[in-house]
C-alpha positions as CSV (number, residue, x, y, z in Angstrom):
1,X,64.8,28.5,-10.3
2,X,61.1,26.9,-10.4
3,X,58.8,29.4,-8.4
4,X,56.3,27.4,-6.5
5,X,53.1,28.6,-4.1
6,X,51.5,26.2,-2.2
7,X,48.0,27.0,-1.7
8,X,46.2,25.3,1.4
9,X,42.4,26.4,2.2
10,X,44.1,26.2,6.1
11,X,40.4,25.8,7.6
12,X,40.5,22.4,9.3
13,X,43.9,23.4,10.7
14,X,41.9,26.3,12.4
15,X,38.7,24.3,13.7
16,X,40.2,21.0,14.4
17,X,42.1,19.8,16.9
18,X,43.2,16.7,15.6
19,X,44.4,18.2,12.1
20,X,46.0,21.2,14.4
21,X,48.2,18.3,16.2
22,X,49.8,16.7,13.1
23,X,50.3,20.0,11.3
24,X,50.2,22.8,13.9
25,X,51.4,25.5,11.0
26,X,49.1,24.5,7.7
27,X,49.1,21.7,5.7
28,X,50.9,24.1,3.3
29,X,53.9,24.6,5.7
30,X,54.7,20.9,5.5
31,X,54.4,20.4,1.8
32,X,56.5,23.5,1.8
33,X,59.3,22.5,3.8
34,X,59.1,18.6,2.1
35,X,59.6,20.4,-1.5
36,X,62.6,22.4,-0.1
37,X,64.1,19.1,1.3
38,X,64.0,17.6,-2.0
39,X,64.4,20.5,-4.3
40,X,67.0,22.7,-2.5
41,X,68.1,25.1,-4.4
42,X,65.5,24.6,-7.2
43,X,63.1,26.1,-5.8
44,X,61.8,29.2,-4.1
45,X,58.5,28.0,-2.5
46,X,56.0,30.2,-0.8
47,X,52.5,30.1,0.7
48,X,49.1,31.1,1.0
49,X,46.0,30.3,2.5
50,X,42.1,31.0,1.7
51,X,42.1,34.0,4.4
52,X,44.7,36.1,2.9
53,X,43.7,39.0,0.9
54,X,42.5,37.6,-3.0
55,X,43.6,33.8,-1.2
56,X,46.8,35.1,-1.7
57,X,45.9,34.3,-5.6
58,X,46.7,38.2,-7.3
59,X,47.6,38.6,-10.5
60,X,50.9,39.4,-9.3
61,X,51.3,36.5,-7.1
62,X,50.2,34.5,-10.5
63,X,52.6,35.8,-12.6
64,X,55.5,35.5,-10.1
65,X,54.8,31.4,-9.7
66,X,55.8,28.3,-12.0
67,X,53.8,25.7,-10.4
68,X,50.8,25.7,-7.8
69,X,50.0,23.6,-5.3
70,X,46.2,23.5,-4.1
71,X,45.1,21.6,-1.2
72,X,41.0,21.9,-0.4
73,X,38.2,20.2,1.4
74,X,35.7,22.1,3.4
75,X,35.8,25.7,1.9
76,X,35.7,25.3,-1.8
77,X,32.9,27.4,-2.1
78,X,34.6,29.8,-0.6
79,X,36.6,30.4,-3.4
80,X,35.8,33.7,-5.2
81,X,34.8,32.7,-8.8
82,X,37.3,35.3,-10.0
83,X,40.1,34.1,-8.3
84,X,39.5,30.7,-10.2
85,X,38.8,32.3,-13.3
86,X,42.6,34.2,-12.6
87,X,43.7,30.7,-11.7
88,X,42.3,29.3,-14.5
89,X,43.7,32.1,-17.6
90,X,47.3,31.1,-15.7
91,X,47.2,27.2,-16.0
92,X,46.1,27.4,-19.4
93,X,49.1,30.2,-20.7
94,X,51.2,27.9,-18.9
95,X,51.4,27.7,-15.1
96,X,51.8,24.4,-14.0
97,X,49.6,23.1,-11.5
98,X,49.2,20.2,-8.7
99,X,45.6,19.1,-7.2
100,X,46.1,17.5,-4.3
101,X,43.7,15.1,-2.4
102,X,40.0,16.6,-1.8
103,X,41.0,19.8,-4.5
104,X,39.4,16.9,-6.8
105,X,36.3,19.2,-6.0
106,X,37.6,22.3,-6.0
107,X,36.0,24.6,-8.4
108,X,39.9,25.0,-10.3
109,X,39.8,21.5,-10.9
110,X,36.4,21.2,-11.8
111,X,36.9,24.0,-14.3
112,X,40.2,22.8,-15.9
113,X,38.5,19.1,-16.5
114,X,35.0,19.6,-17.3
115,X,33.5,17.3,-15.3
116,X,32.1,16.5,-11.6
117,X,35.1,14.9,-10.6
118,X,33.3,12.6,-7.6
119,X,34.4,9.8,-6.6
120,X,33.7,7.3,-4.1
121,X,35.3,7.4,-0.5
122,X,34.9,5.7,3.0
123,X,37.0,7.1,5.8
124,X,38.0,4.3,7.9
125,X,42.2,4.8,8.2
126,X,42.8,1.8,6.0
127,X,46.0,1.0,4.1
128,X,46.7,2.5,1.4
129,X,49.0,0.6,-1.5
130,X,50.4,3.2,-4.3
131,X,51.4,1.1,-7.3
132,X,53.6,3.1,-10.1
133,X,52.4,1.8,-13.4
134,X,54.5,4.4,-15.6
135,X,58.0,3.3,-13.7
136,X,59.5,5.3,-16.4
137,X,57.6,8.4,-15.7
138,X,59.6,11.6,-14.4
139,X,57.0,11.8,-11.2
140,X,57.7,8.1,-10.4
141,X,61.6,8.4,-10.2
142,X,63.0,6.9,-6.5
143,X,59.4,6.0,-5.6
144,X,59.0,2.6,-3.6
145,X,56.9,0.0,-5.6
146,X,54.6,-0.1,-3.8
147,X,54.7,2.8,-1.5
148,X,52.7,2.0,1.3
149,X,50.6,4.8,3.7
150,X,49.9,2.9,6.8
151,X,46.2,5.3,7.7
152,X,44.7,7.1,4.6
153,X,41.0,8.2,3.5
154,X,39.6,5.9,1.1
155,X,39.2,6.8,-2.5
156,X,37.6,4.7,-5.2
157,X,36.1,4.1,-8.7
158,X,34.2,5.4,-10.5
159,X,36.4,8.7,-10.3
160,X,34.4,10.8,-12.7
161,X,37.2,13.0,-15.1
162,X,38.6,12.6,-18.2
163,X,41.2,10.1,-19.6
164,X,44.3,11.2,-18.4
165,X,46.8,11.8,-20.9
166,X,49.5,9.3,-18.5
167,X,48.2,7.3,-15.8
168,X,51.3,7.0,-13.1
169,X,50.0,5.7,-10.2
170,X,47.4,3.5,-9.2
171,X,46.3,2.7,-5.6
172,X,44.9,-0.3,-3.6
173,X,43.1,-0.2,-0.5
174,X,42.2,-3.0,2.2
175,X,38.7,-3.2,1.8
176,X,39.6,-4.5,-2.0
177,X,38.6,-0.5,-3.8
178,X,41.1,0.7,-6.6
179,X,41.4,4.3,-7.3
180,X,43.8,6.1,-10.2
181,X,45.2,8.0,-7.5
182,X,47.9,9.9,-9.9
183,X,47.4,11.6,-13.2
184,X,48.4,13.8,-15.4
185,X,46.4,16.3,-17.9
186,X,47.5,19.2,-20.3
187,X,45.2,21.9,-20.4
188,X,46.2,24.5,-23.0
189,X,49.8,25.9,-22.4
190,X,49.9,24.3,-18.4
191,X,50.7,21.0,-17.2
192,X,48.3,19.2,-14.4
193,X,49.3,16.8,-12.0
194,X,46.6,14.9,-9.7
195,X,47.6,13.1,-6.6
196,X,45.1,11.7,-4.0
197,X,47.1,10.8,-1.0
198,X,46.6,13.5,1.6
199,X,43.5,13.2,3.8
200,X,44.2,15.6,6.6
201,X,43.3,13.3,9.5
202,X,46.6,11.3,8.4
203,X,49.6,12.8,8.8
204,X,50.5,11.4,4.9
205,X,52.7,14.8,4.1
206,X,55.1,13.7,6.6
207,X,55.7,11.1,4.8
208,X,59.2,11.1,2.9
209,X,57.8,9.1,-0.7
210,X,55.1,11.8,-0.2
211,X,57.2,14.7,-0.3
212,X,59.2,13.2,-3.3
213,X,56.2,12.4,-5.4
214,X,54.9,16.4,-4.9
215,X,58.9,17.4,-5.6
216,X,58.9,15.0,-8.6
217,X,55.7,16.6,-9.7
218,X,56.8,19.9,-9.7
219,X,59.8,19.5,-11.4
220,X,57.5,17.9,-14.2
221,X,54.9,20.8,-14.3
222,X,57.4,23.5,-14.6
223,X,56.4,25.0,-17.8
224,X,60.9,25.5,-18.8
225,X,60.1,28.7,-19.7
226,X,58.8,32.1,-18.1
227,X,56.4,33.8,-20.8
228,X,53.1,33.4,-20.2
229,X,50.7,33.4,-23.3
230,X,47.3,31.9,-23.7
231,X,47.0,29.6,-27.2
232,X,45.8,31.6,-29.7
233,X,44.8,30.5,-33.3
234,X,45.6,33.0,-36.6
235,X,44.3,32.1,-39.6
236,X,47.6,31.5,-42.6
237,X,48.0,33.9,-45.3
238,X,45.8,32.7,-48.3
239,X,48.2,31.5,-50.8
240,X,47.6,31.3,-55.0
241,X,49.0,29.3,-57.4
């Protein structure tokens, strides 16, 4: 059983009509219910938003989840600093995690990679082409080549993080932009998994090769194993001859 918590910051769903209309629960209700529809009875998936009491990040919640989910835009301030630190210790003895969209500035993601993470955007509800370059890649398995988002929030290059250690997808966009729109990291014990598609103005987590990418990528972050233990170095026994 892979534990799973999708974490939505749940504020434009509160302030904007047009994001209330395509996802009148949360963001995080959708991805929900599209990770149950692939994942069955893999997974036990639950939720949590900014508002709820530590963002619904304790240390218990923590320890009781394989993979997180984080969605984010207009509240990652918001965040408490100890909550990411919390988040942080997790990924790193082990928790996978998934960054999803505009949680490329989250203060989590900033943290795990080291740098700013910007990138350019334009938001103009222009096609969006998703080209797997790792076709043999767990995350790319039944994906469409290319898979195609009709409207989507332009992202583009220079996307300012580190090398990933694989590069799966890489998308196009009508006004000619290229963005490495999926990529994965490991950051101590935890695995990372960055996906750009999922601009709340669109309704893009509706989208059935959406909600197969996010299962796909939480099948791959599952750590396989339930102990959580940050790295640690010892130093060997000195030895003579």
């Amino acid at each position: 059983m892979i534990r799973v918590l999708v974490w939505n910051e749940g504020e434009h769903e509160r302030v904007d009509a047009s994001v209330q209309a395509i996802y009148p629960d949360g963001m995080h209700t959708v991805i929900a219910d599209g990770l149950r529809e692939h994942l069955g009875d893999e997974v036990e998936v639950r939720t949590a938003t900014l508002r709820d009491p530590e963002h619904g990040l304790s240390e218990e919640a923590l320890a009781a989840t394989d993979v997180l989910l984080w969605w984010g835009h207009m509240a990652h301030d918001a965040v408490d600093d100890a909550v990411v630190e919390r988040v942080h210790r997790h990924v790193l003895s082990g928790m996978g995690i998934l960054v999803l969209h505009s949680a490329h500035f989250s203060k989590i993601f900033i943290r795990l990679m080291g740098t700013t993470c910007s990138l350019a955007w334009r938001n103009d509800g222009e096609q969006e082409l998703v080209w797997t370059v790792a076709p043999g890649h767990p995350i790319a398995e039944g994906i469409e080549q290319p898979l195609r988002i009709e409207r989507q929030e332009m992202y583009g290059e220079f996307f300012d993080v580190p090398a990933p250690d694989e590069l799966v997808f890489v998308s196009s966009f009508s006004g000619g932009e290229v963005f490495r729109s999926g990529m994965t990291y490991r950051r101590g014990r935890g695995r990372v998994f960055y996906f750009s598609p999922g601009d709340q103005e669109y309704p893009v987590y509706h989208h059935p090769q959406i909600r197969r990418v996010l299962a796909n990528g939480v099948r791959w972050a599952h750590p396989g194993d339930s102990a959580r233990v940050l790295p640690t170095v010892t130093n060997p026994p000195r030895t003579h001859a």
